[in-house]
C-alpha positions in Angstrom: -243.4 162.6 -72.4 -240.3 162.4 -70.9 -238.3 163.9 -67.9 -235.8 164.2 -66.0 -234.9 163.4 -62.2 -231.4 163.1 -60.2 -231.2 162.4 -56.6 -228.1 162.0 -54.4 -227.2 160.3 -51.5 -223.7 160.1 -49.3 -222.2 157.4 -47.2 -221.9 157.1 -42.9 -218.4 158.0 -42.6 -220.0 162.0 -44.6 -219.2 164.3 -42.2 -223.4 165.1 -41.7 -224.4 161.5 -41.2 -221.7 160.7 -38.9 -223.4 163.5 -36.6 -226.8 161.7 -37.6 -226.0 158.5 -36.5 -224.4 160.0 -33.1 -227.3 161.5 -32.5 -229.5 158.5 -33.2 -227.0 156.1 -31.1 -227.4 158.3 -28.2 -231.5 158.4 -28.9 -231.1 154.7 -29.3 -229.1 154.4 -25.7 -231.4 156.6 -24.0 -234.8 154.2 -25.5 -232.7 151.4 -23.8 -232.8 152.4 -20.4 -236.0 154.3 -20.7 -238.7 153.7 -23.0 -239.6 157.4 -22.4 -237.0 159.3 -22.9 -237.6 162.8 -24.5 -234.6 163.4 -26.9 -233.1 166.0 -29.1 -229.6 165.8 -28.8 -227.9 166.7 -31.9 -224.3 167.1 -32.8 -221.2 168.7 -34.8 -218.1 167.2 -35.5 -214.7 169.3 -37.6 -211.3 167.9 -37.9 -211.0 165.6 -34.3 -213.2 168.0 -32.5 -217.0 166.5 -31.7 -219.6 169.0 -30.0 -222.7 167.0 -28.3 -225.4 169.3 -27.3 -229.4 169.6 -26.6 -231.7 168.7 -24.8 -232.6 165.1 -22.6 -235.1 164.3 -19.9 -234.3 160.6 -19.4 -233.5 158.2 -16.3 -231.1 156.3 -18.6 -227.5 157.4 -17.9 -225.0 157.9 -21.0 -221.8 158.3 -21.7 -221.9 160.7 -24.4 -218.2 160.9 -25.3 -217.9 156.9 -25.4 -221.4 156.4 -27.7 -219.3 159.6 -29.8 -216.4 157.5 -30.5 -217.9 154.3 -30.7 -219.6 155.2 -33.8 -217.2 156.8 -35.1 -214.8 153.6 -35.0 -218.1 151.7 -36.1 -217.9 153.5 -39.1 -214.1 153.5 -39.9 -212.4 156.5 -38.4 -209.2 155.8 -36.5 -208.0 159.0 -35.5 -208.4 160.2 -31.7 -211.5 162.9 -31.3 -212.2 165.3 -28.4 -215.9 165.4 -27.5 -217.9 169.0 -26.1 -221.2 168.4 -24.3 -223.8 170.9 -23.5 -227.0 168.8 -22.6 -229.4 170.2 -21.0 -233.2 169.2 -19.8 -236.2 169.4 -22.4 -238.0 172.4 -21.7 -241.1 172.3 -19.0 -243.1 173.4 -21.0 -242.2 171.8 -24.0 -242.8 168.8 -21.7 -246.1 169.3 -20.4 -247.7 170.1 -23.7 -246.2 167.0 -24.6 -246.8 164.1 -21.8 -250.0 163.8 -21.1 -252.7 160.7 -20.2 -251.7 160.5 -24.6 -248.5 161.5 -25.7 -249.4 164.8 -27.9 -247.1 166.0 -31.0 -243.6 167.9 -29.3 -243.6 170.6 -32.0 -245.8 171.9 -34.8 -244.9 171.2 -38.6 -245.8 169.1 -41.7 -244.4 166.2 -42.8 -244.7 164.2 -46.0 -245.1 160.6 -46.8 -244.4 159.5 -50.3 -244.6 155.9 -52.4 -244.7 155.3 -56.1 -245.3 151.9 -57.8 -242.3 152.3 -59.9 -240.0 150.1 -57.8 -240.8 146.9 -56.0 -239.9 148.7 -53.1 -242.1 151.5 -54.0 -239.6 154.2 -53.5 -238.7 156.6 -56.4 -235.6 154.7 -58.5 -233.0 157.6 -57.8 -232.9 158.3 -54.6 -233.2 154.2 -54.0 -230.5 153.8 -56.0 -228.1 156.6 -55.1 -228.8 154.9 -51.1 -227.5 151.5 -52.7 -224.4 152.8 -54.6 -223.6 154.4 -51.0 -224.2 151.6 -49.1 -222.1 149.5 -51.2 -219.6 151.8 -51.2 -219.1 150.9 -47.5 -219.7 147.5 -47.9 -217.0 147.2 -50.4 -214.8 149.1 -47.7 -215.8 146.7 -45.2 -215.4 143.2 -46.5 -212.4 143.8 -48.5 -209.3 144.5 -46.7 -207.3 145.7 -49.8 -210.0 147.9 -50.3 -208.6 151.4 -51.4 -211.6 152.9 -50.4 -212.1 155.2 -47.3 -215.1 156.1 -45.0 -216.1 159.0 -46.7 -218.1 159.3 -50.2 -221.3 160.3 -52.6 -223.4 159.2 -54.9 -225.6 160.3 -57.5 -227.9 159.6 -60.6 -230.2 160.8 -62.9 -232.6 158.8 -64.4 -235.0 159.2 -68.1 -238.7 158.7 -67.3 -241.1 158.2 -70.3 -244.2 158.5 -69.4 -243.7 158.4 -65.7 -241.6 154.8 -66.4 -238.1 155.1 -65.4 -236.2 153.9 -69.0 -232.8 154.5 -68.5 -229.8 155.9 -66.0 -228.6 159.4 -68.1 -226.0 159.7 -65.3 -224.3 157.8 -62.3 -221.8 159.8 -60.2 -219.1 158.4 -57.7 -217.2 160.4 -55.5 -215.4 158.5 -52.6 -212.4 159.6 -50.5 -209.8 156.8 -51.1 -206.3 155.6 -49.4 -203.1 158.0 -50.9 -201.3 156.8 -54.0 -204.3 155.1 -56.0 -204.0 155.4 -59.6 -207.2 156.8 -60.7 -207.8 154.4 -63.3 -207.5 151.4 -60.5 -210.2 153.6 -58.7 -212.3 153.5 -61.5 -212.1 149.7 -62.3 -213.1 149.4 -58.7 -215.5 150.9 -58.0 -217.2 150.1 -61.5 -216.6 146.3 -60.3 -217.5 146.2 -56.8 -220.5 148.8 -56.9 -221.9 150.0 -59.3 -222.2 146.5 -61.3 -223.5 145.1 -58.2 -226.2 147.8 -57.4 -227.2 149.4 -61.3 -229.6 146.3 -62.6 -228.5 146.5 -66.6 -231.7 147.0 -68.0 -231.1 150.5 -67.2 -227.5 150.9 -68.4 -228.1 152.5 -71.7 -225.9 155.3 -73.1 -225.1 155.6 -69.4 -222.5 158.4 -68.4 -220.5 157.4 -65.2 -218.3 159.9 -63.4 -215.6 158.8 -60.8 -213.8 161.5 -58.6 -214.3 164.1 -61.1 -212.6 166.3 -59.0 -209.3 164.4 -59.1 -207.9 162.9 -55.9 -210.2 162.5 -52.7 -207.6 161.3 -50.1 -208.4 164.1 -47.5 -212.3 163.0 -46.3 -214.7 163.4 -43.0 -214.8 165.9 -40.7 -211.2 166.7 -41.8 -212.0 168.1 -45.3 -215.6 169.7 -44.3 -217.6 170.5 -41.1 -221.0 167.9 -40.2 -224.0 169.0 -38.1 -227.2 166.1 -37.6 -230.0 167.2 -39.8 -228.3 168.6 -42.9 -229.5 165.2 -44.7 -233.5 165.7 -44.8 -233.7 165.1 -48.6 -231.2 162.3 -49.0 -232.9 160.4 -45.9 -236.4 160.8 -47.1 -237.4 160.5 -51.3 -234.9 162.4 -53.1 -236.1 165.2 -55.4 -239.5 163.3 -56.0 -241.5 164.4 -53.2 -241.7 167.1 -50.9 -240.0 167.0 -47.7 -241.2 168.8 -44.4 -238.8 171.3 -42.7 -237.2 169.3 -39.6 -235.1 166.1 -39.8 -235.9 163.2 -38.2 -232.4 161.9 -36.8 -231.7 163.0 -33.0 -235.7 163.1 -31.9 -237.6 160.7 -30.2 -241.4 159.6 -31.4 -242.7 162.5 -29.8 -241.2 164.8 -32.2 -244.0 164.5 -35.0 -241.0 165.3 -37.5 -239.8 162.0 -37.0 -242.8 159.7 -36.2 -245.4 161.6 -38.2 -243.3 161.4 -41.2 -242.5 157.6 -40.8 -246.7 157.6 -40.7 -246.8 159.0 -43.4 -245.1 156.9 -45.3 -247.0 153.9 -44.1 -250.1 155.4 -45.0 -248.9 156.3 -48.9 -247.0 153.1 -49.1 -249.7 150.9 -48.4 -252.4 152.8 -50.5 -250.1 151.7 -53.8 -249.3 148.5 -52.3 -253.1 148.4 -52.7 -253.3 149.4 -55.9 -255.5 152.0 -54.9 -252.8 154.5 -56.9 -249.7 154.3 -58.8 -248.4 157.2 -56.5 -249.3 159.0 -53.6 -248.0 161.6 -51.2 -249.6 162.2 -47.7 -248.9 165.9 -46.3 -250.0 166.4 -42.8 -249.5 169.2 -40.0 -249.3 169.4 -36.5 -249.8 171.9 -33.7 -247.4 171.6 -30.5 -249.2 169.9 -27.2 -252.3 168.5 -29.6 -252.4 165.3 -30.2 -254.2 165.0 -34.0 -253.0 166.5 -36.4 -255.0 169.9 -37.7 -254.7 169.0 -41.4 -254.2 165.8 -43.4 -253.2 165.8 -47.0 -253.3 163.1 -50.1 -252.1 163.7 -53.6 -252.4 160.9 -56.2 -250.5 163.0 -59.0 -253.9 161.8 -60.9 -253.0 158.0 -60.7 -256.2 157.3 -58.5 -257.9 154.1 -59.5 -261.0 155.2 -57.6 -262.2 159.0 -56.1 -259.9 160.6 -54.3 -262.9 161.0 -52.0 -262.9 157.5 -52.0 -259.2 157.2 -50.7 -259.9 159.9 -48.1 -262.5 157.2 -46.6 -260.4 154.5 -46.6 -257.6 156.2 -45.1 -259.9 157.5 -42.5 -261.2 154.2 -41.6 -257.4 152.5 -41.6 -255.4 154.5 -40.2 -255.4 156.9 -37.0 -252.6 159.9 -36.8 -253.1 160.9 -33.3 -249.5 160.8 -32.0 -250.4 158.4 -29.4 -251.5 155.7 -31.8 -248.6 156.4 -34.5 -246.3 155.8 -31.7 -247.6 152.6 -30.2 -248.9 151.2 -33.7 -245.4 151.4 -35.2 -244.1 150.2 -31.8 -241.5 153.4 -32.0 -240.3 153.6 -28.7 -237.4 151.1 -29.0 -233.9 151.6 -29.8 -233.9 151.1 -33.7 -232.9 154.8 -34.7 -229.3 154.1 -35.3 -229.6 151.7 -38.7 -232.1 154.9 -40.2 -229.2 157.1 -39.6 -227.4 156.3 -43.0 -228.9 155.1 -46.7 -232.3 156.6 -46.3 -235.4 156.1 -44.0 -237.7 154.7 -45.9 -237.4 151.7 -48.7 -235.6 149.1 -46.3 -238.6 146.6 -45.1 -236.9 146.0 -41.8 -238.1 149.2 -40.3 -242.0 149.4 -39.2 -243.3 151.8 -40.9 -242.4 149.8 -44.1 -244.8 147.1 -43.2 -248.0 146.3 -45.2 -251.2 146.4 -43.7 -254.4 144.7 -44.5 -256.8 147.6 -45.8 -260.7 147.4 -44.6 -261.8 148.7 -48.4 
């Protein structure tokens, strides 16, 4: 049987993740100074105007409009911005439902974890992909300074599954803003040379359509061509079109928003029942009620890859893994400053984060 999946991704300098990773270099700044910091300071950003706003019960003292623009420069914009704030305290009570003797979830919701056998990072091949072409995208930007490549862009790609086996790449897509008076065709040599050919392995390259800039020139990029507002990423950071996503994003919010921390959970818990061969794929839905601090339902979907009853898998997760909020937070050691690097090319998928870690399973 075969099918059909496509998932995008877009690069830092995207008008959204630009506000993601502000949001997350302030949550980052704030972990710094104080390891408890509750944080949900989110942002917008349009042509050179940047508006900071939320809310922040912290000791640590930030400069909001300096983190603003040093990311911004981090990622390659030159041009002079005007920064807004409006920060105000988290709620009291929002805060006392939330920190207690145990830290207890900051809002209700469900989040999904997801991991599939079919890469060897066990992340679905198009979204990882479409995160690689994006990332290279800024790489190639980076390291060459001839590049005609500017900060922002997009990928995407669809790939053929037979029988739940990615076989082939149907479609690649390109779009990425780029310096005035390129010749499209030098574009497309380019980018063909210094990303996709570095990123698409070639087993997959059959038949493949590729699409560059179908839209003709892309010299006018960022916040200048389109408005950007932290959180308007959730399927691109978390599995693409082949799992479910929950309804809140994860950049801007400290551990104690279960969006964030329950999700990254989540994840650990699916990737690490394929790791173990338990399943070829698994999802892990589960839902929290604020000022509690266990979740009231927990979820696991095997897509009928189970090697052994699902009741089976219930035990073992049970007896491995604890999602009080408390535990989640301190097993994954999340109250550091390590939110920025999630902010662009996906959450999951890149070993260096904790929730990516393997654990050894009492079976």
């Amino acid at each position: 049987m075969k099918k059909i999946m496509t998932s995008e991704s877009v690069t830092e300098g995207h008008p959204d993740k630009i506000c993601d990773k502000i949001s997350d270099k302030i949550l980052d700044t704030a972990l710094e100074q104080d390891k408890n910091s509750k944080m949900a300071v989110e942002c917008t950003i349009k042509d050179d105007l940047v508006f900071i706003y939320g809310e922040a019960t912290t000791k640590a003292k930030i400069n909001y409009e300096k983190v603003a623009k040093d990311v911004l420069k981090d990622i390659g914009y030159q041009e002079k911005f005007n920064v807004i704030t409006k920060i105000s305290k988290q709620s009291k009570e929002i805060n006392s439902s939330v920190d207690r003797e145990k830290i207890c979830a900051g809002d209700q919701g469900i989040m999904f974890g997801y991991a599939t056998n079919e890469t060897k990072e066990l992340m679905p091949l198009p979204i990882l992909l479409a995160n690689k072409l994006t990332e290279e995208l800024a790489n190639a930007r980076k390291k060459d300074k001839n590049s005609p490549l500017l900060p922002d862009g997009k990928s995407q790609v669809t790939i053929e599954y037979e029988n739940n086996i990615p076989k082939r790449i149907d479609t690649i897509i390109i779009a990425a803003e780029h310096k005035e008076n390129i010749k499209k065709e030098y574009l497309d040599e380019y980018i063909k040379n210094n990303v996709i050919v570095k990123i698409i392995p070639k087993k997959y390259l059959k038949n493949t359509k590729i699409y560059i800039n179908t839209s003709g020139s892309f010299t006018i990029g960022g916040p200048f061509a389109d408005s950007g507002t932290t959180g308007r990423k959730i399927v691109v950071d978390s599995y693409g079109s082949a799992s479910k996503v929950g309804g809140g994003c994860f950049s801007s919010k400290d551990p104690s928003k279960v969006d964030r921390s329950a999700a990254y959970y989540a994840r650990y818990v699916a990737k690490n029942l394929v790791y173990h061969k338990l399943c070829d794929k698994c999802e892990i839905s589960v839902a929290y009620s604020i000022g509690r601090e266990y979740p009231i339902n927990i979820g696991i979907e095997t897509f009928n890859t189970n090697k052994i009853p699902l009741e089976r898998i219930y035990e073992i997760v049970n007896n491995n893994f604890n999602f009080s909020v408390d535990n989640i937070i301190k097993e994954l050691n999340l109250l550091r400053p390590i939110y920025y690097e999630t902010a662009s090319y996906g959450h999951f998928g890149r070993n260096n984060f904790p929730w990516e870690k393997i654990k050894e399973l009492i079976i």
